[in-house]
C-alpha positions as CSV (number, residue, x, y, z in Angstrom):
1,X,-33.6,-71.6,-167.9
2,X,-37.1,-70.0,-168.6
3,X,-37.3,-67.2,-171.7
4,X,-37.7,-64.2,-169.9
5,X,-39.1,-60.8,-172.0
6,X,-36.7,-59.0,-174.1
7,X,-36.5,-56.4,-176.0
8,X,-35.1,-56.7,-180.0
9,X,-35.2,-54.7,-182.9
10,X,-35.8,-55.8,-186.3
11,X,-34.2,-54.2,-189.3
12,X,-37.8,-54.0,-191.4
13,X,-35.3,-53.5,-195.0
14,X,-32.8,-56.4,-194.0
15,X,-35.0,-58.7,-191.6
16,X,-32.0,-58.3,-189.1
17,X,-32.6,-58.7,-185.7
18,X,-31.1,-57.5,-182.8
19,X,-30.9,-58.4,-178.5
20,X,-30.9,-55.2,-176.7
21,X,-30.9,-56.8,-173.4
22,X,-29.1,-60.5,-174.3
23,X,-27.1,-60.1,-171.1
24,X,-30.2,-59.0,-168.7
25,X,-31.8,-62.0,-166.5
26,X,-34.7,-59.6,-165.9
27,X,-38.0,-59.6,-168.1
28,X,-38.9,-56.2,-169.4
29,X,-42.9,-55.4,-168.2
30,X,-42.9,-53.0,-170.9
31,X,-40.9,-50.7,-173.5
32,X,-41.5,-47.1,-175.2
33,X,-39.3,-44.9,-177.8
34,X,-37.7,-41.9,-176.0
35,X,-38.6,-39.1,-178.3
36,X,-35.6,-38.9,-180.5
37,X,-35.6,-42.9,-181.5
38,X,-32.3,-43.5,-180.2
39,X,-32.8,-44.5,-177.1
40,X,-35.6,-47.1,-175.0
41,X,-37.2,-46.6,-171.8
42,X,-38.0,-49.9,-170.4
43,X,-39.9,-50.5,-167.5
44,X,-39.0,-53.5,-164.3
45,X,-39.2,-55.1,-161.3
46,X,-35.8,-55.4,-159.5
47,X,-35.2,-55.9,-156.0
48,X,-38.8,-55.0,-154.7
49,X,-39.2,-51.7,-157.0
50,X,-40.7,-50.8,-160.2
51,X,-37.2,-49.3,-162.0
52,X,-37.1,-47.3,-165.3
53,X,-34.4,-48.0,-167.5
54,X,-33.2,-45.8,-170.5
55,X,-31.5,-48.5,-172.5
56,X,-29.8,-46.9,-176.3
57,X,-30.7,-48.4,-179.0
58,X,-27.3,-48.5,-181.2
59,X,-25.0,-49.4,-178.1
60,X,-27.8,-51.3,-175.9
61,X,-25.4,-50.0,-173.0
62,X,-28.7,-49.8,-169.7
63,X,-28.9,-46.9,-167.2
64,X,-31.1,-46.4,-164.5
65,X,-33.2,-43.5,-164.5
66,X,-35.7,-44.0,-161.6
67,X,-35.3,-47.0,-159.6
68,X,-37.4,-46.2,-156.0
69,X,-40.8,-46.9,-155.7
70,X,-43.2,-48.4,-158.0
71,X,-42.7,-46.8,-161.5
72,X,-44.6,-48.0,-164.8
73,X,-46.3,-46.3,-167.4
74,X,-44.0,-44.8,-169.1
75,X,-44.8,-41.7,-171.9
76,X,-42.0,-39.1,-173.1
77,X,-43.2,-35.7,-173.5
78,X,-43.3,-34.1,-176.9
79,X,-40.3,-31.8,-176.4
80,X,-38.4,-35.6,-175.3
81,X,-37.2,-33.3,-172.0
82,X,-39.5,-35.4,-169.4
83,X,-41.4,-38.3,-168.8
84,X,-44.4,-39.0,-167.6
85,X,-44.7,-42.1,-165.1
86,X,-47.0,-43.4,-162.6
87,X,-45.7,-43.3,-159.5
88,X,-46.8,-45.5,-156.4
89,X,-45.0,-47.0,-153.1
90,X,-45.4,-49.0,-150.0
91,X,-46.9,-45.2,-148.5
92,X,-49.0,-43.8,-151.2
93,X,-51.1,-44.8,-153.9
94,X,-50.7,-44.2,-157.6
95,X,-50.1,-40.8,-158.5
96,X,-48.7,-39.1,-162.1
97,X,-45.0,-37.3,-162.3
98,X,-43.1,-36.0,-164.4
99,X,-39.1,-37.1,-164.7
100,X,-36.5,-35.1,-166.4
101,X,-35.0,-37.4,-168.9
102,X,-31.8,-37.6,-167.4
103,X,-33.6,-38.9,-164.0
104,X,-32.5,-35.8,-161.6
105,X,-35.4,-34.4,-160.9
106,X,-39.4,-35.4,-161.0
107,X,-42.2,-33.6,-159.8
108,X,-45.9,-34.6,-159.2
109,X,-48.5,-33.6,-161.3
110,X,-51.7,-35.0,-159.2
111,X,-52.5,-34.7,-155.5
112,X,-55.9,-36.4,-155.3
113,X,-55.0,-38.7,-152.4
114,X,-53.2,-35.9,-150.1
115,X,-55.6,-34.8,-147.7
116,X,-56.5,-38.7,-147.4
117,X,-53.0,-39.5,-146.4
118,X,-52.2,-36.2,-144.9
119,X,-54.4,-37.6,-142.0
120,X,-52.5,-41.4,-141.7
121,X,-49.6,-42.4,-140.0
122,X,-47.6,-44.6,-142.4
123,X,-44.0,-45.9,-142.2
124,X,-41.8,-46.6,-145.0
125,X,-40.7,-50.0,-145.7
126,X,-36.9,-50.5,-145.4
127,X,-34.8,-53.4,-147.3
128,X,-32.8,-56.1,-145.7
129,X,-30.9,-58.8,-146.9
130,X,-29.5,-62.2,-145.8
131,X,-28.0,-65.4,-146.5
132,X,-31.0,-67.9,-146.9
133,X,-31.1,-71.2,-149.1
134,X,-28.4,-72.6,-151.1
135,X,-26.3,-69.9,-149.7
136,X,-27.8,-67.2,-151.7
137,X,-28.4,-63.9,-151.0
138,X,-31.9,-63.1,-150.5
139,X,-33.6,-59.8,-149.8
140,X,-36.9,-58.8,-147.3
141,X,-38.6,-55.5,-146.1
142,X,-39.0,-54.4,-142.7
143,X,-41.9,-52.3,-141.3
144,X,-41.6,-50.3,-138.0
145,X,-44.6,-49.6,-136.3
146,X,-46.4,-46.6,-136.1
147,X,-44.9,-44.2,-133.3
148,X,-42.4,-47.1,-132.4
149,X,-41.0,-46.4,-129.1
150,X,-36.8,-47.2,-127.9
151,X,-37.5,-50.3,-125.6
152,X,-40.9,-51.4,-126.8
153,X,-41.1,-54.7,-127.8
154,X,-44.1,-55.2,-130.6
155,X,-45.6,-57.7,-132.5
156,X,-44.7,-59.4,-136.0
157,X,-47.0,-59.8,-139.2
158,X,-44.8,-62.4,-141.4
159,X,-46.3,-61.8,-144.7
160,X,-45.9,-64.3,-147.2
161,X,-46.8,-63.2,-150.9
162,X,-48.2,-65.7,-153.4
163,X,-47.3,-66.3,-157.2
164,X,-45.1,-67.9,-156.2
165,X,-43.3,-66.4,-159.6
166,X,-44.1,-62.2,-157.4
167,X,-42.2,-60.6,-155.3
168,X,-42.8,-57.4,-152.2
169,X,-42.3,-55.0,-154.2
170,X,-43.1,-50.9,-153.7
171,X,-46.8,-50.5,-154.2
172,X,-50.4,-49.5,-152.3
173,X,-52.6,-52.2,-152.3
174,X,-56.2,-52.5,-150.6
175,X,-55.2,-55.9,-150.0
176,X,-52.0,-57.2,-148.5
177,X,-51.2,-53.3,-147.4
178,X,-48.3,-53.3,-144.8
179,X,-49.7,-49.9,-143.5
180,X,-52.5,-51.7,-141.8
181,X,-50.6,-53.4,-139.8
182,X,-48.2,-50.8,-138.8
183,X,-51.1,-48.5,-137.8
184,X,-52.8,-51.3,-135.5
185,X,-49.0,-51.2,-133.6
186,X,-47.2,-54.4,-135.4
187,X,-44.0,-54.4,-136.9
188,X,-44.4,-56.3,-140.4
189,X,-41.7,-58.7,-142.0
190,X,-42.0,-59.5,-146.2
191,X,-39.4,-61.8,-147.9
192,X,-38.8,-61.9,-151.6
193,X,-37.6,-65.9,-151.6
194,X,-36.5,-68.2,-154.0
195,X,-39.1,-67.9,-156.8
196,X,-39.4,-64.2,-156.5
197,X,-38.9,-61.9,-159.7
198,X,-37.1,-59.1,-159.6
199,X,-33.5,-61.0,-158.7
200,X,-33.2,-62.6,-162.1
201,X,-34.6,-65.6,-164.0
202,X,-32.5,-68.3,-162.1
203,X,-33.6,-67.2,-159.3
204,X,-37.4,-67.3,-160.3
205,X,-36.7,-70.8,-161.8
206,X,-35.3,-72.6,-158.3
207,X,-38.5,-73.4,-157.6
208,X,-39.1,-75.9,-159.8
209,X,-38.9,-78.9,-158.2
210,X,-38.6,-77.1,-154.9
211,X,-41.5,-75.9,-154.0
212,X,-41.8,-76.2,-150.4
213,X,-37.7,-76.3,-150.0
214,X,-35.5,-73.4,-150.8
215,X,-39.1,-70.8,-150.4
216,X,-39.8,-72.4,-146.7
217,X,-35.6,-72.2,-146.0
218,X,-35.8,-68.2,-147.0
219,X,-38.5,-67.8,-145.1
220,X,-37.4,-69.5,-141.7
221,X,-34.0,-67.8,-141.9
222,X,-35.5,-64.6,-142.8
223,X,-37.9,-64.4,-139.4
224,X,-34.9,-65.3,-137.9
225,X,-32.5,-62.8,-139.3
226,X,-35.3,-60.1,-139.0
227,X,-36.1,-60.5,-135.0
228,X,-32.7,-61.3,-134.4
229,X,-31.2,-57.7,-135.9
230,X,-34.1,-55.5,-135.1
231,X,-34.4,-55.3,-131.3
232,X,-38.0,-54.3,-131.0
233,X,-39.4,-57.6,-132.6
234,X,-40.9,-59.6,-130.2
235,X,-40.2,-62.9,-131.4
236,X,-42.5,-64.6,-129.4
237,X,-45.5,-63.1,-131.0
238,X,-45.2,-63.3,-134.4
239,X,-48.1,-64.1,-136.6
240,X,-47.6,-65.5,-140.6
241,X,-50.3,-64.6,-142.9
242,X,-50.2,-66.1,-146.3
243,X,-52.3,-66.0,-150.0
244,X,-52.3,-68.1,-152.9
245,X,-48.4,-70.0,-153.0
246,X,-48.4,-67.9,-149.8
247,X,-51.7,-69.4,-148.0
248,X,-49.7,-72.6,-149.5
249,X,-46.7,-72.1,-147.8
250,X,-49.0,-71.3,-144.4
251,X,-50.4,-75.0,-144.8
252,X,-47.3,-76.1,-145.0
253,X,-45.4,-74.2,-142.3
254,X,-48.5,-76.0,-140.1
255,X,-46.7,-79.1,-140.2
256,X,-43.4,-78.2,-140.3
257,X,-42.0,-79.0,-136.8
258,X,-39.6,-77.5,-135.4
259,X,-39.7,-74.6,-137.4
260,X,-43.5,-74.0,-136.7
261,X,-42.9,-72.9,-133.2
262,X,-41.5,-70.1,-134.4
263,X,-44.9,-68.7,-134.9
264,X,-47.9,-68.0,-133.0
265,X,-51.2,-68.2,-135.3
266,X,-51.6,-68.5,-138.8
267,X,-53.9,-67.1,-141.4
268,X,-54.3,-69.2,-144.9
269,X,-56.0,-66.9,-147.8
270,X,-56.9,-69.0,-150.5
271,X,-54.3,-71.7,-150.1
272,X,-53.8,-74.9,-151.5
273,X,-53.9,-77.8,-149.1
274,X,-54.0,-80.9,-151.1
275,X,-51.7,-79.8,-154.2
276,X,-52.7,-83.3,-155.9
277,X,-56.5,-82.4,-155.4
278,X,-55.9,-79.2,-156.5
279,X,-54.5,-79.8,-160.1
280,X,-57.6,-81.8,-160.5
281,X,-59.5,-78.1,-160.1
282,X,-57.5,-75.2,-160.8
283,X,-58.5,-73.4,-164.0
284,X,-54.4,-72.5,-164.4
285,X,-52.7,-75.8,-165.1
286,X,-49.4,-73.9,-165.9
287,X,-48.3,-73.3,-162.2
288,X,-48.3,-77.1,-160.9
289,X,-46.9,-77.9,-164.2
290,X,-44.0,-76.0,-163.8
291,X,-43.3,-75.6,-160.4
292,X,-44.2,-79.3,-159.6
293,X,-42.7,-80.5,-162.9
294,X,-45.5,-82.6,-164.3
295,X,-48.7,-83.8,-163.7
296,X,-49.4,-85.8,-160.4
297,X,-50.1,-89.5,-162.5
298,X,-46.2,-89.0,-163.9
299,X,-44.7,-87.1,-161.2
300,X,-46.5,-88.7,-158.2
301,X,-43.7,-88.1,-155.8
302,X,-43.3,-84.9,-156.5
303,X,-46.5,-83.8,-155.5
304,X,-46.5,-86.3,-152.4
305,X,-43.2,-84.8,-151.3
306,X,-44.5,-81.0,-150.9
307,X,-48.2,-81.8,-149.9
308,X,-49.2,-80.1,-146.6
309,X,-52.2,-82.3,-147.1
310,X,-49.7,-85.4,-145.9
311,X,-51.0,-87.5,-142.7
312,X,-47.6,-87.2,-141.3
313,X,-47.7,-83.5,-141.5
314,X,-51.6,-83.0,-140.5
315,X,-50.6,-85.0,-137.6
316,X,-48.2,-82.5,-136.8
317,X,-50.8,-79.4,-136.6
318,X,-51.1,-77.5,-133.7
319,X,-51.2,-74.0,-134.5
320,X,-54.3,-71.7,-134.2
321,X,-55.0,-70.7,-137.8
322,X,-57.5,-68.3,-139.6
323,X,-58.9,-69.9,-143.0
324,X,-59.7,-67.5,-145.9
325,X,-61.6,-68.3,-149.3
326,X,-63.9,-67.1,-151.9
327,X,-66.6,-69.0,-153.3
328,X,-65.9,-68.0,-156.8
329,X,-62.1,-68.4,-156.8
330,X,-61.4,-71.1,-159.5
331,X,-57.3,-70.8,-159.1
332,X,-57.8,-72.9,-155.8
333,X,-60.6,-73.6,-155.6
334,X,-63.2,-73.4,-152.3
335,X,-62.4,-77.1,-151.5
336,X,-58.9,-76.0,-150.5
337,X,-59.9,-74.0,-148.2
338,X,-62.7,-75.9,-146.5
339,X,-60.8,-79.3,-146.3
340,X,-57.9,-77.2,-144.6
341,X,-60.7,-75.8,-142.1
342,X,-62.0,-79.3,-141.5
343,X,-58.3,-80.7,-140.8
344,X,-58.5,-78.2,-138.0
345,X,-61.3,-78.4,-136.6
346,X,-61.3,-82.5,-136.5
347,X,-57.7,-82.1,-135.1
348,X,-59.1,-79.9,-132.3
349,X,-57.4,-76.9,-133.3
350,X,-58.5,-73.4,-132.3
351,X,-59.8,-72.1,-136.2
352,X,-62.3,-69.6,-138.0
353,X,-63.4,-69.7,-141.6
354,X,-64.2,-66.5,-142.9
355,X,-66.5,-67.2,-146.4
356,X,-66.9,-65.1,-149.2
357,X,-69.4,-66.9,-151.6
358,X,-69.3,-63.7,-154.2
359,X,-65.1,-63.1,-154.4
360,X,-62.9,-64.8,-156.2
361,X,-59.1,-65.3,-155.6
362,X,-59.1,-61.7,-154.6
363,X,-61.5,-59.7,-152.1
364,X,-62.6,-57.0,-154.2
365,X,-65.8,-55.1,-152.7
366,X,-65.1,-52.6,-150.2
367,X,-66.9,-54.0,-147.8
368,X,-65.3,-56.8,-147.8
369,X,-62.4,-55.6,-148.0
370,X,-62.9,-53.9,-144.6
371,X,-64.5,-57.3,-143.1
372,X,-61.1,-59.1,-144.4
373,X,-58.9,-56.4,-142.6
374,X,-61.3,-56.8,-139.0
375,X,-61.2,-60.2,-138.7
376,X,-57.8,-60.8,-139.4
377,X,-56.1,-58.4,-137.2
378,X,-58.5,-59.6,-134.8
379,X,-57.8,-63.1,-134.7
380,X,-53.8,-62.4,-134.8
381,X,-54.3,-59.5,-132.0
382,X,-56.2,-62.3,-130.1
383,X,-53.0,-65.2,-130.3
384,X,-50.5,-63.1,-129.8
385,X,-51.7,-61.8,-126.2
């Protein structure tokens, strides 16, 4: 198993150390004093939200203080009565509040983004959970769509978050934002598979080795379980959008048949398409490494094994699908993305590249931004007629 964060005291007199959190399988983002020394807050992920934790320092017994939403920055106030966190979920951006120690009641203490959002329509994201790969449990979110009517049947955006060591947890984002779909009238459809944080390390570790098994399993049970248990999915229109591990996993979902056919269009943001090629470029050697369990001239098969790149499975494309990169993105590099683009459009396949030579692995400019947003519900709006 991989070493995970933890949090230990040392005795500066006696050099003693001690575990507070031996037992815990989840790594600590961050720890602070509570006001009296006693006593820890520490700060996680854990089952798609940011929790707070008060752990004390003599007993190391845990207890949950805040665990909705996405919580971090944690500072006591002087009087050690409150905390002060900032506070952001799948419907609002980051704001500050105050917690009373104890956790029973917080307030906020900034409003900048109210009148923004007091003029949005945005849905709250709500868990589910089924039994996906290795006959695990694994866990999901489920947006409704704005103003969702009883008998309407509406359209599905699979998102498919990259790391592949991350996890859909509560947050705003200007990127992968679930609220834009939902206001354009889809349903959206997140799943926190094997690989995730936030479920404990084994669970982040199965993907070694595994990297287009147990993750690709979750996922194809997960649409499954999702359209099958919430009537207003239309499971004949769903699209599956990808970045990173994610735009990865779209590649490979392309050539995946049967279980391709369970989607419409595709979009691939940044994706690997030939993982040999690609740990030949990537300036983060640490993720093939790991996940693949080597480098490609000792672990050849490996790589071959989980290569959407593969003639078999390029043979096997079919699916209209929307490619994404930036020309300054040296995690996967540009050549990912146009080789991918070129497999399509030699293959016949309806495609798009959308190019943007001055981003990196992440579209950062506004304008951009809003471009990014356009085309892609565009393209998915057009394929799922």
């Amino acid at each position: 198993m991989s070493l995970i964060d933890q949090i230990r005291i040392i005795n500066i007199n006696t050099n003693e150390v001690m575990n507070l959190t031996t037992d815990w399988l989840l790594s600590i983002n961050a720890a602070t004093w509570a006001h009296d020394g006693m006593s820890l807050w520490a700060e996680v992920v854990e089952d798609g939200d940011g929790r707070i934790y008060s752990i004390d320092f003599m007993t190391g017994n845990r207890t949950a203080i805040v665990v909705d939403g996405g919580n971090s920055a944690v500072n006591p106030t002087p009087n050690g009565t409150e905390i002060i966190i900032n506070y952001n979920s799948w419907t609002e951006p980051i704001s500050i509040r105050a917690v009373t120690a104890d956790g029973q009641m917080y307030h906020g203490l900034t409003s900048y983004n109210s009148e923004l959002l007091d003029k949005c329509q945005t849905t709250p994201g709500q868990k589910y959970s089924f039994i996906g790969a290795n006959g695990d449990q694994v866990s999901g979110w489920v947006w409704e769509p704005v103003n969702l009517q009883d008998g309407k049947s509406y359209r599905v955006a699979y998102l498919i978050h990259g790391g592949p060591q991350g996890a859909w947890e509560q947050g705003w984002s200007f990127r992968w934002n679930p609220q834009v779909y939902t206001g354009a009238g889809w349903g959206v459809v997140a799943v926190n598979f094997h690989g995730s944080t936030g479920y404990g390390q084994p669970f982040v570790d199965s993907i070694q080795g595994d990297y287009g098994g147990a993750p690709f399993q979750d996922l194809m049970m997960g649409i499954d379980f999702a359209t099958l248990n919430f009537p207003w999915m239309n499971a004949s229109a769903v699209a599956a959008l990808g970045a990173s591990y994610g735009g990865y996993m779209i590649n490979w979902i392309a050539g995946q048949v049967p279980d391709n056919n369970r989607f419409r269009v595709l979009v691939c943001h940044d994706g690997m398409f030939d993982i040999r090629a690609f740990y030949y470029s990537t300036e983060e050697l640490w993720f093939p490494e790991h996940d693949i369990m080597g480098v490609p001239w000792l672990n050849a098969s490996n790589y071959e094994r989980w290569n959407p790149a593969t003639d078999t499975l390029v043979d096997s494309w079919h699916l209209p699908q929307l490619i994404i990169h930036g020309g300054l993105d040296y995690r996967i590099s540009e050549a990912q993305g146009l080789s991918a683009f070129t497999a399509l459009q030699r293959r016949g396949i309806p495609s798009k590249l959308l190019f943007f030579p001055k981003e990196n692995h992440w579209v950062l400019n506004a304008r951009n931004q809003i471009e990014w947003h356009n085309v892609v519900l565009d393209w998915i709006t057009k394929w799922t007629q």
